[in-house]
N, C-alpha and C positions, 0 to 999 in steps of 0.2 A: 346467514347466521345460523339458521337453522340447518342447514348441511354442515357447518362446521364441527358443531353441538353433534350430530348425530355421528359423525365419521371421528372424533373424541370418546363417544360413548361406546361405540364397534373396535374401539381403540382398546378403551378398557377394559370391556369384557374379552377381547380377544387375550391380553396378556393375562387374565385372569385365568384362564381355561389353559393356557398356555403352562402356566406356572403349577398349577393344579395338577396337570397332567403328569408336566415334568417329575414333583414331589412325590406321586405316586408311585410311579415310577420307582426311582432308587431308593424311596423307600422299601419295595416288594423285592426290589434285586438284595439289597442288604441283609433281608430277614429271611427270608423265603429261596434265598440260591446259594450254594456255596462260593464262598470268599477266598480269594488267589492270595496269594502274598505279593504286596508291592513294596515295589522303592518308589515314595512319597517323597516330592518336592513343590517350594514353594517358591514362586515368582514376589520378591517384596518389591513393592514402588508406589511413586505415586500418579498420578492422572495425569495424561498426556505425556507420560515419558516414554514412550517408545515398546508398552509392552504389548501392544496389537501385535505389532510386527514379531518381537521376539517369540508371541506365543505361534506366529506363524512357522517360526522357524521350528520350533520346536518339534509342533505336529508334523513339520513333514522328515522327523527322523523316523525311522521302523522302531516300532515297541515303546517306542512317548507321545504321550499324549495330554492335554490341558484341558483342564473343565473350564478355563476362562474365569471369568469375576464371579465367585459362589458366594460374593457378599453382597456383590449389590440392588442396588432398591429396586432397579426397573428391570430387570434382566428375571429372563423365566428359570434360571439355575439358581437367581440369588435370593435375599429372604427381605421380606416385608419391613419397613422402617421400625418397628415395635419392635422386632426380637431382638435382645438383646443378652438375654441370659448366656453367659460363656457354654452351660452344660446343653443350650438350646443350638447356637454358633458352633461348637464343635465336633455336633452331631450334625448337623446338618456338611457339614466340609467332610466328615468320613464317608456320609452318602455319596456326595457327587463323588471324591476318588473311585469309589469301590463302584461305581455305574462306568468307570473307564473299565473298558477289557485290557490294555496294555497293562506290559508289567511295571512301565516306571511311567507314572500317575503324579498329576500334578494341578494344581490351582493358583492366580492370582490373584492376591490380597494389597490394595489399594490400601495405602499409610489414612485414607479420610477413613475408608468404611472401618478398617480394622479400630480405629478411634472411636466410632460410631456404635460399633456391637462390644465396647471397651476390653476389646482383646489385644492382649500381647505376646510379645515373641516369648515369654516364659511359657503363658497358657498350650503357644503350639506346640514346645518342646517336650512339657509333659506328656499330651494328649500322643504326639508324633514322635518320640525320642529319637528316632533313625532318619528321621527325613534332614533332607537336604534342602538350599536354600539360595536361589540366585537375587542378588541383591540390585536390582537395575536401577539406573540414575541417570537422569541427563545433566550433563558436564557446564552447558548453559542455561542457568536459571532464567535466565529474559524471556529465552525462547519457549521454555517449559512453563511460564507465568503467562508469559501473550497465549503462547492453545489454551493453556487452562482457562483464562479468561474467555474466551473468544469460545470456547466449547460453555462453558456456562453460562453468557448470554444467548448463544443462537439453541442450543439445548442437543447439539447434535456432538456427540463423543466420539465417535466411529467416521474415517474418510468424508468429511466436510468441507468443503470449500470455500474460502472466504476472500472475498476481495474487496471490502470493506473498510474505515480505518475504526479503531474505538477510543475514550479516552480514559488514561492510567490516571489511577488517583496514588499519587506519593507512596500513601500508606498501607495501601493494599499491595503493592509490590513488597514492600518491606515485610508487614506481617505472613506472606507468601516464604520470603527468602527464613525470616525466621521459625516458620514452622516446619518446615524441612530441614532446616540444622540440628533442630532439637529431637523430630521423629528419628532421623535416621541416628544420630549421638547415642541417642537410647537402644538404639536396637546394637549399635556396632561395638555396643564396650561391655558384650557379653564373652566370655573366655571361651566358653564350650562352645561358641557359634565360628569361631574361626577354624574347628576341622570339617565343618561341615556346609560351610555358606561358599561361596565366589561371589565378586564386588564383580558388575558388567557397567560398563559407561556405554549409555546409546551414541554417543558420537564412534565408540570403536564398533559398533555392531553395524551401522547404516555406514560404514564405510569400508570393512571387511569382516564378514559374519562370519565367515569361515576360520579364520585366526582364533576371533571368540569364541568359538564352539570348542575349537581343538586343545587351547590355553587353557579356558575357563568353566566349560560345559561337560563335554563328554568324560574328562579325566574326574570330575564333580561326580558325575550319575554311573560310573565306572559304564560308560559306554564304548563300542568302537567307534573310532575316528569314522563318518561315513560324511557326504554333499548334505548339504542344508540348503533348502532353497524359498523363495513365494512369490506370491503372481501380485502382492502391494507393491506400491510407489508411494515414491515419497509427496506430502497432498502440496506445498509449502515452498517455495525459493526466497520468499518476501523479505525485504530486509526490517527489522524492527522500525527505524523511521520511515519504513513504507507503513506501516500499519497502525501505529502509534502517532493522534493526532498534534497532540501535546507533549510529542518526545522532545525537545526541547528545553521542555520542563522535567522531563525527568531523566532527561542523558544522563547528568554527572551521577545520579543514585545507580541505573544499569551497568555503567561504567564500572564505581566502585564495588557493588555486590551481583556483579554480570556471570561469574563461573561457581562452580562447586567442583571438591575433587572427596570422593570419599577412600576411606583409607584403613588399616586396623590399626592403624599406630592413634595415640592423642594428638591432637585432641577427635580424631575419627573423621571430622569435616571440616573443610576449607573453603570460607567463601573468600574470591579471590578477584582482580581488578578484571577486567578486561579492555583490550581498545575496541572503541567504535567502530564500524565500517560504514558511518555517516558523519559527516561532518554538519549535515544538517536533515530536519526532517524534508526538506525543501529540497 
């Protein structure tokens, strides 16, 4: 117990000093060195949608580059559960950019955290008026509700493995599917965000990222066409009634609110049926 306690506390202080470090940092670069001009873009989604991977694609274009989550609580880029002030939030997100040397700079903003430091897609547009905005989403809600769960009991976000089952409570899948209609609703039925945003579905990215990029990225960031490539795999093959002990009980609810399609037309999102590919969790 007491090695536990102690390699917890070697824990904390390390990310403290970490974070510490970091802040100093792009605080000194921002004040103190002269500032390039970039083309700013923003990764919007939410947790466990695929946007590891995409930020990996991202970095390995020439001259892009991602500061990753500059909002979140545990991460030495992001900011402390307290701040909340927007003028506090989006000073902090001009530092990370302007600590990227490339010229088209970017950051992922998670639909919980940006809820969290009560920032909106209005707040970035004023602060950002140029920036550009890739909108990522996974197509299966089941699937993106199972990691989200399954990363917030085991605590691990990043390349985890679970072989495990756990059990779905009704209503948390529900309130799951309904908080992502109405984040992403609100953000897609802004007029000025359709010259400037791309909608990516993670089912079309993990199955040709190259399409994605050339369709919906690079002509976004006025890039050229170049390989996009990463050294991730995918962690996952499990079917929902492999992992879900009680899918049973909540089949016909996955079924009925199983996909999402986002869109610029109204109503902007579509939760839509799906067929199982269990006929039992058994």
């Amino acid at each position: 117990m007491k090695t536990d306690l102690a390699r917890q506390v070697r824990g904390f202080v390390r990310d403290k000093v970490k974070r510490f470090c970091y802040k100093a940092t792009i605080t000194f670069r921002y004040h103190c060195q002269p500032r390039q001009p970039k083309q700013v873009f923003f990764v919007i989604t939410r947790a466990r949608s695929g946007s590891t991977l995409f930020d990996s694609y991202l970095n390995s274009v020439s001259d892009v580059a991602s500061a990753g989550e500059v909002l979140g609580v545990r991460l030495p880029q992001g900011l402390p559960r307290r701040v909340k002030s927007e003028k506090q939030v989006l000073r902090h997100i001009s530092y990370c950019l302007n600590n990227l040397p490339e010229r088209v700079s970017g950051a992922k903003l998670l639909l919980g955290q940006m809820h969290l430091r009560e920032l909106t897609i209005e707040d970035l547009h004023v602060r950002f008026p140029n920036a550009k905005y890739l909108i990522l989403y996974r197509g299966s809600v089941v699937k993106n509700f199972l990691s989200w769960t399954i990363a917030k009991q085991t605590g691990k976000w990043v390349r985890a493995q679970f072989d495990k089952t756990i059990h779905i409570a009704p209503e948390d899948f529900l309130q799951f599917c309904k908080r992502g209609e109405l984040a992403f609703r609100e953000i897609l039925q802004h007029d000025w965000l359709r010259s400037q945003a791309s909608i990516v579905r993670y089912e079309d990215l993990a199955t040709d990222q190259q399409r994605v990029f050339e369709q919906d990225v690079f002509p976004l960031l006025d890039l050229p066409v170049t390989s996009v490539h990463t050294s991730m795999a995918k962690q996952s093959r499990r079917r929902p009634c492999d992992v879900v002990e009680n899918y049973d009980e909540v089949r016909e609810l996955f079924e009925q609110y199983g996909t999402m399609k986002l869109s610029w037309d109204e109503p902007y999102v579509d939760i839509g049926n799906v067929a199982s590919d269990c006929t039992s969790k058994r």
